[in-house]
DSSP file (Angstrom, degrees, kcal/mol; ACC not computed):
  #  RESIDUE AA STRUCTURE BP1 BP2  ACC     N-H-->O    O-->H-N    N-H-->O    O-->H-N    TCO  KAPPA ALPHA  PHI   PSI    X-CA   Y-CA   Z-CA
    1    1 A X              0   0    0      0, 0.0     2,-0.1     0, 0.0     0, 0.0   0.000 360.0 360.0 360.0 113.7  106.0   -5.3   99.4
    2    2 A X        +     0   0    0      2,-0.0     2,-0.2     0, 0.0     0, 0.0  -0.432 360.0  96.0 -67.8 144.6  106.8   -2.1   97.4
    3    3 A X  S    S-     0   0    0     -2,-0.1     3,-0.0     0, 0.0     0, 0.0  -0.744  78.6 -35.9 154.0 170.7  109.2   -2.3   94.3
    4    4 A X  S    S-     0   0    0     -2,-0.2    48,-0.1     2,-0.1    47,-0.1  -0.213  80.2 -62.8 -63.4 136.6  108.1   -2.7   90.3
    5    5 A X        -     0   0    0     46,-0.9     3,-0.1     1,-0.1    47,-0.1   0.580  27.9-150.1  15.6 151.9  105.4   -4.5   88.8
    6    6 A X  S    S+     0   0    0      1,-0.2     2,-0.4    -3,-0.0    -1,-0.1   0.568  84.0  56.9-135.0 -20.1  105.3   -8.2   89.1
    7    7 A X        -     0   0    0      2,-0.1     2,-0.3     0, 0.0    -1,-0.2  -0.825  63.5-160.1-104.8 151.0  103.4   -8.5   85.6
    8    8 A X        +     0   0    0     -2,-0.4     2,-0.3    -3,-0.1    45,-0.1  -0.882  57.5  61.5-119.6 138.6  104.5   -7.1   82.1
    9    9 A X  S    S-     0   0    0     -2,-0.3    45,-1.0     2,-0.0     2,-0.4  -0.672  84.1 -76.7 131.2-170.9  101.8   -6.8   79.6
   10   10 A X  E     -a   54   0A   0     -2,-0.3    45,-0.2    43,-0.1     2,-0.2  -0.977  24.9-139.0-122.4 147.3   98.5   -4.8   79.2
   11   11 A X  E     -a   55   0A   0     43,-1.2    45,-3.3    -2,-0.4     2,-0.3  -0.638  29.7-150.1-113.9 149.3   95.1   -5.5   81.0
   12   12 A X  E     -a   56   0A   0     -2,-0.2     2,-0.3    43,-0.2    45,-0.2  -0.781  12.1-166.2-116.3 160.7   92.4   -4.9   78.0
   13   13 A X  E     -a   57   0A   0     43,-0.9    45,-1.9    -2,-0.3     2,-0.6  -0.833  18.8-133.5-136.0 130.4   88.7   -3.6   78.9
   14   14 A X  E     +a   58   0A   0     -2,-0.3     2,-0.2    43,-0.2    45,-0.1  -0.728  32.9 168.7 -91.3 102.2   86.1   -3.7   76.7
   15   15 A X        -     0   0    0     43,-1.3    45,-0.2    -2,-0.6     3,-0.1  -0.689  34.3-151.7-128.2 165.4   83.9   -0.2   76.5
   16   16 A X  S    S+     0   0    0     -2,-0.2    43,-0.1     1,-0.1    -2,-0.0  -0.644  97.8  56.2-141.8  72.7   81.4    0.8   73.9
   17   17 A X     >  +     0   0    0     41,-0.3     4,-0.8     3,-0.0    -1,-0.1   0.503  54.3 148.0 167.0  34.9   82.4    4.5   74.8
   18   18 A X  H >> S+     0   0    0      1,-0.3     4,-3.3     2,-0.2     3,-0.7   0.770  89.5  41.5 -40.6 -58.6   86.5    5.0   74.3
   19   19 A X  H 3> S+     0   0    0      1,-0.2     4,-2.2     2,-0.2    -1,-0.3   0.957 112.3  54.8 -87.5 -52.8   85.9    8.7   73.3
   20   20 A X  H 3> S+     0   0    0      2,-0.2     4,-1.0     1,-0.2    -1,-0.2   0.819 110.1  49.4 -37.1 -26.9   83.0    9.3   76.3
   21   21 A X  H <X S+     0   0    0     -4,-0.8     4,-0.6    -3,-0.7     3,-0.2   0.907 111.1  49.0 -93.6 -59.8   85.6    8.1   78.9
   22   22 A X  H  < S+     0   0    0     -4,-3.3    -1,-0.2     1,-0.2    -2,-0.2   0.665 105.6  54.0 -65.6   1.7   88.0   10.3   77.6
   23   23 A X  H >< S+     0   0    0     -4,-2.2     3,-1.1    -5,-0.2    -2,-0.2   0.932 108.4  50.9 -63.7 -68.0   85.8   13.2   77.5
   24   24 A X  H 3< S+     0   0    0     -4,-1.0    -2,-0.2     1,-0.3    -1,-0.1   0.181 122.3  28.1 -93.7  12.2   85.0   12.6   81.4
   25   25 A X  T 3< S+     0   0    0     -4,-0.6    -1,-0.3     4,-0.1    -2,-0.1   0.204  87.6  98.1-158.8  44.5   88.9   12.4   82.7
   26   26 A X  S <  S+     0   0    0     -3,-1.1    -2,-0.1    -4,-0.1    -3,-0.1   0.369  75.4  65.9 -80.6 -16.5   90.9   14.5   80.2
   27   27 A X  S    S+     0   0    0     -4,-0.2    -3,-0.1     1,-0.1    -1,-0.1   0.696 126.9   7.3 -63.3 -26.2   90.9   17.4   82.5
   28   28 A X  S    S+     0   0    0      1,-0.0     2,-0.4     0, 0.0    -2,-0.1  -0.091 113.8  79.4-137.0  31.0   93.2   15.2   85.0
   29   29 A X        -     0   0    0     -7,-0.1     2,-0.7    18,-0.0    -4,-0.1  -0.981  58.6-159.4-137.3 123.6   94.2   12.1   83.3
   30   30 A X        -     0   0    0     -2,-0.4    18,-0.2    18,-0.1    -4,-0.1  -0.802  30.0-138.5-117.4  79.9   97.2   12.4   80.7
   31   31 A X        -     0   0    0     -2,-0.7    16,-0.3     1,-0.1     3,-0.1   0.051   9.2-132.0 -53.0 172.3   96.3    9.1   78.6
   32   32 A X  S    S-     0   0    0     14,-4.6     2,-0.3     1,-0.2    15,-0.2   0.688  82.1 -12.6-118.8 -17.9   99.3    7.3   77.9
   33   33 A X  E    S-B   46   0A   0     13,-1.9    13,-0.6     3,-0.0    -1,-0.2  -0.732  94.5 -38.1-142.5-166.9   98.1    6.9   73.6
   34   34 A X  E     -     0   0A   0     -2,-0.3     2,-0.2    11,-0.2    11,-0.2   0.421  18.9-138.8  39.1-155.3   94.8    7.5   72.1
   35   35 A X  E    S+     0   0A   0      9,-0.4     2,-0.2    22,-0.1    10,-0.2   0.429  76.3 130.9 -87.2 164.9   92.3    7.6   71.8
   36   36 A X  E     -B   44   0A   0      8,-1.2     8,-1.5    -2,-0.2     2,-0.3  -0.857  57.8 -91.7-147.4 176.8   93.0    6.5   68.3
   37   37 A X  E     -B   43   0A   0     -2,-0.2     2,-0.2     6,-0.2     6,-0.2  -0.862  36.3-141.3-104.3 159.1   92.0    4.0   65.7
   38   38 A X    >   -     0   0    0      4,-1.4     3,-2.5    -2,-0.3     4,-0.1  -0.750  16.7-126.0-118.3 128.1   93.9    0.7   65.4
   39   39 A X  T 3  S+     0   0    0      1,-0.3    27,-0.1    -2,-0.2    -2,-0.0   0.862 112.3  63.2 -64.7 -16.7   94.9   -1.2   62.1
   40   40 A X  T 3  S-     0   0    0      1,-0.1    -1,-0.3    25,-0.0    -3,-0.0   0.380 128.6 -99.9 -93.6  44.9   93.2   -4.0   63.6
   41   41 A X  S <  S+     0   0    0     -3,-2.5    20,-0.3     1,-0.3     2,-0.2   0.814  79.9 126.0  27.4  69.1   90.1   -2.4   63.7
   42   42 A X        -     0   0    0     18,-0.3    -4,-1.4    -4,-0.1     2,-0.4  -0.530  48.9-143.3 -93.3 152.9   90.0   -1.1   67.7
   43   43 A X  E     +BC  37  59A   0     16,-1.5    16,-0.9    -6,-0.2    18,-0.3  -0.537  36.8 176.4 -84.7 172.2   89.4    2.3   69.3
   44   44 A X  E     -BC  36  58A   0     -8,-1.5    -8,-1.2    -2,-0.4    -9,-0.4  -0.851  32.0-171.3-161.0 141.4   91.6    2.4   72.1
   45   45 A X  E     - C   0  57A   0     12,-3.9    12,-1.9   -10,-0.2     2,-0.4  -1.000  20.5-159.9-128.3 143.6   92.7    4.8   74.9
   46   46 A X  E     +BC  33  56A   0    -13,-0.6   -14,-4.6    -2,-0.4   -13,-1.9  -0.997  12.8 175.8-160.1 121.9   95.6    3.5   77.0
   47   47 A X  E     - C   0  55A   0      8,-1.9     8,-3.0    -2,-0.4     2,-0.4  -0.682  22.2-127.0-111.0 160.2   96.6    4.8   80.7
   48   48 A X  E     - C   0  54A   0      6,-0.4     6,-0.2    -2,-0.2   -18,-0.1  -0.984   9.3-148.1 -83.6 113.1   98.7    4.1   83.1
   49   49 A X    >   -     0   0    0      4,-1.6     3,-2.1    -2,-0.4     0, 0.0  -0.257  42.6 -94.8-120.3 171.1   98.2    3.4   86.8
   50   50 A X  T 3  S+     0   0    0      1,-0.3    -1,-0.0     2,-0.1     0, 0.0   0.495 120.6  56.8 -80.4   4.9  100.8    4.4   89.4
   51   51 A X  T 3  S-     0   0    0      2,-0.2   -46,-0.9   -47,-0.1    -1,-0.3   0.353 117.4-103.6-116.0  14.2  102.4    1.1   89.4
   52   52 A X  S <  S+     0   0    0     -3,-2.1    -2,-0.1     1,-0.3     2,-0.1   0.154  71.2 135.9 114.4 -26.4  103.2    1.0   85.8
   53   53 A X        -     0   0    0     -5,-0.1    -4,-1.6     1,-0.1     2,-0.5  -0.432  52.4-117.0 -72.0 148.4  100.8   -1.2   84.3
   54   54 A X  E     -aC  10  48A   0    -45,-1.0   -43,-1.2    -6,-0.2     2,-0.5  -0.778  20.4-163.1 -71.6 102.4   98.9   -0.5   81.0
   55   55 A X  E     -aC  11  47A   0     -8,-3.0    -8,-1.9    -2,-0.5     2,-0.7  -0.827   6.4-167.0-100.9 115.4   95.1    0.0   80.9
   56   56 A X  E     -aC  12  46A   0    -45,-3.3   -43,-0.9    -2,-0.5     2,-0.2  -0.817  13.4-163.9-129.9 103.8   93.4   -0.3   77.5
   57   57 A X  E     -aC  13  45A   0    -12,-1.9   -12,-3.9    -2,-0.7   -43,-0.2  -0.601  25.6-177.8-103.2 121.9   89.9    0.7   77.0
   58   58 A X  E     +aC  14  44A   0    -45,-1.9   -43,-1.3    -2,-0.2   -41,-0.3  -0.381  12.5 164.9-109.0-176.3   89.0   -1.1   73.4
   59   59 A X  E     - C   0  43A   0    -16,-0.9   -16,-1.5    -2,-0.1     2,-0.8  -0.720  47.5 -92.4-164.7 169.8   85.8   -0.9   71.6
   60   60 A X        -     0   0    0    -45,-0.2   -18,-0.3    -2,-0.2   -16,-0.1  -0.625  37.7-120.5-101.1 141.3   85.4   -1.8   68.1
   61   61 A X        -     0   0    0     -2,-0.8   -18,-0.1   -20,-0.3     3,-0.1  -0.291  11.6-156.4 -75.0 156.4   85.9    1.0   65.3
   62   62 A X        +     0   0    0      1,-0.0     2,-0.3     6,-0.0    -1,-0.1   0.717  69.4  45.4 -90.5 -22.7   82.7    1.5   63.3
   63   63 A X  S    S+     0   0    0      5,-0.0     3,-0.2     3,-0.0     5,-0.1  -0.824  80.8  43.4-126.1 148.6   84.8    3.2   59.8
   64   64 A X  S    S-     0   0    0     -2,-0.3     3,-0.3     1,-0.2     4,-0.1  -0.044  94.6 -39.7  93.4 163.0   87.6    2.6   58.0
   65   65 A X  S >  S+     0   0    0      1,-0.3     3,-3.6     2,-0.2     2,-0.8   0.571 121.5  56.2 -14.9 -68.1   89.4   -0.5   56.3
   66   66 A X  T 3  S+     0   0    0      1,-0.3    -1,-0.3    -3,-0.2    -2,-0.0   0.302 115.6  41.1 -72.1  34.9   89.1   -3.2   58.8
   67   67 A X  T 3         0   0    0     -2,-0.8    -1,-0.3    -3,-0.3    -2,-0.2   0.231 360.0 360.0-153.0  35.5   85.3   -2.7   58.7
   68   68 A X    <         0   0    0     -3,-3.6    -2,-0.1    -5,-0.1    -3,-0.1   0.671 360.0 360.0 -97.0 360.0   84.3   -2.2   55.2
């Protein structure tokens, strides 16, 4: 059955390599934020699949506030 999402929210995956992955699909992939760092101290790079849902590849930042 076609027709929008049936879930609301974002599915989280846990990488120890936010910036590698966006390296390797940034020629054909138009991420949907990041990556960036996160105030609670995440990277994250966040896509979008072709049914709408959010995909958020986390890892934990190594600098800045939340890790001093």
């Amino acid at each position: 059955m076609a027709g929008p999402p049936a879930f609301t929210g974002t599915l989280y995956f846990h990488s120890e390599g936010v910036d590698a992955f966006f390296e390797e699909i940034k020629g054909h992939t138009t991420p949907a934020w990041g990556p960036e760092d996160r105030g609670w101290g995440a990277r994250e790079l966040g896509l979008q699949d072709p049914n709408g849902y959010f995909l958020t590849f986390t890892e934990p930042r190594t600098t800045g506030p939340a890790n001093r």
